[in-house]
N, C-alpha and C positions, 0 to 999 in steps of 0.2 A: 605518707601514703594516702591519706584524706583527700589534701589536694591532689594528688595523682590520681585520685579514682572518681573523685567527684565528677567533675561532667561528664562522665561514663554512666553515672548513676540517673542527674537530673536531665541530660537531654531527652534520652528517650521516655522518659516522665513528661517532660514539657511537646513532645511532637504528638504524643498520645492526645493529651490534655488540652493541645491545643487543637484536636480534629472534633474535638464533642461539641456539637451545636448546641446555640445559646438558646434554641427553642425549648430545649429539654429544660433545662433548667428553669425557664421562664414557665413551662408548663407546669414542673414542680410548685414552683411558687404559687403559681395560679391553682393550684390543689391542696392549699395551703402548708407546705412545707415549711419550716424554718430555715436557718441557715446550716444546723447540725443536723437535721433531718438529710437537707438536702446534699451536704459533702459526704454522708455513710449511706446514703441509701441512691445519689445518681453518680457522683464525682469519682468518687473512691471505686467502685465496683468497673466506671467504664475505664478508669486509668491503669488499673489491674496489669494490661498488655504491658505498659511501660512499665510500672515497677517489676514484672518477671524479665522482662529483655533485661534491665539497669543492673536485676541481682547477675544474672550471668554472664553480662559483661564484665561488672564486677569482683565476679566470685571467681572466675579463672586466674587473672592476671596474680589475682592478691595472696593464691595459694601460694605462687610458684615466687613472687617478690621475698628477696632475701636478703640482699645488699644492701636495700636502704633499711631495714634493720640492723645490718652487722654494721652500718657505715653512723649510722644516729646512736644508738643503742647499745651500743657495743658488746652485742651479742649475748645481752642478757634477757633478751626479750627472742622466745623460741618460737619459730611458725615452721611448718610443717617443711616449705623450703631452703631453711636453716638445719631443721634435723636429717634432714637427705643428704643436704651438702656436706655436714661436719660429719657421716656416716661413712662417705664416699673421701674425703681429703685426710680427715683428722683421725677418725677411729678406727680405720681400714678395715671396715665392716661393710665388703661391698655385698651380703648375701640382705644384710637389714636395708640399705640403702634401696638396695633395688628390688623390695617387697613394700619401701613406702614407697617407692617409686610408682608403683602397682598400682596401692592403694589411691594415691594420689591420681592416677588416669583411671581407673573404676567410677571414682567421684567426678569428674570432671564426662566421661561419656556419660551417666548417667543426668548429667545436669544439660548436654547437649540433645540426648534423646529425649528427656521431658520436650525440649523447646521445639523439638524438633515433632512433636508426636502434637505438639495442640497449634504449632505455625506454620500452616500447610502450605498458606502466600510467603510468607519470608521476609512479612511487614512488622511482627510484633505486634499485630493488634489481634489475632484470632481468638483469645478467649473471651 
């Protein structure tokens, strides 16, 4: 799953990252910043955009992936689209299935109105 999420994670990390002018930085320097100074106090902060799009793009797909753990893992290893599935096929518990089911799109709008509440352009860079 690592590889499968990864560049979901670090592009929009690197299009953020790559739109911050080299003035800033050189200006930190020039106010004497160090190198840790200046990755927590300009880099980190403007890159922010990109690390919240990378979680959300992230964070959906990996709730709902279940097959490459029952197919690696063999189904020892629980995430929350394993316990819906074997609620709904195996336990024939469709009243539980379909209250995490719930749960599971509660979390999911919720993480789409945050992005959607501070990304008014629709570029991932508004905070």
């Amino acid at each position: 799953m690592v590889y499968n999420f990864l560049p979901f994670m670090v592009l929009p990390i690197y299009n953020v990252m790559a739109k911050i002018d080299d003035s800033i930085i050189n200006a930190a320097r020039d106010l004497g910043a160090n190198s840790a100074q200046t990755l927590f106090k300009i880099i980190l902060p403007l890159s922010v955009p990109g690390i919240i799009s990378g979680i959300t793009m992230v964070f959906i797909p990996a709730l709902t992936t279940f097959v490459i753990s029952n197919l690696l893992g063999g189904s020892k290893i629980l995430l929350i689209g394993n316990v819906i599935e074997q609620e709904f096929t195996k336990g024939s518990n469709w009243n539980l299935g379909a209250g995490l089911s719930m749960v599971l799109m509660v979390f999911i709008l919720i993480s789409m109105s945050l992005i959607a509440k501070y990304d008014k352009n629709g570029e991932g860079t508004a905070f």
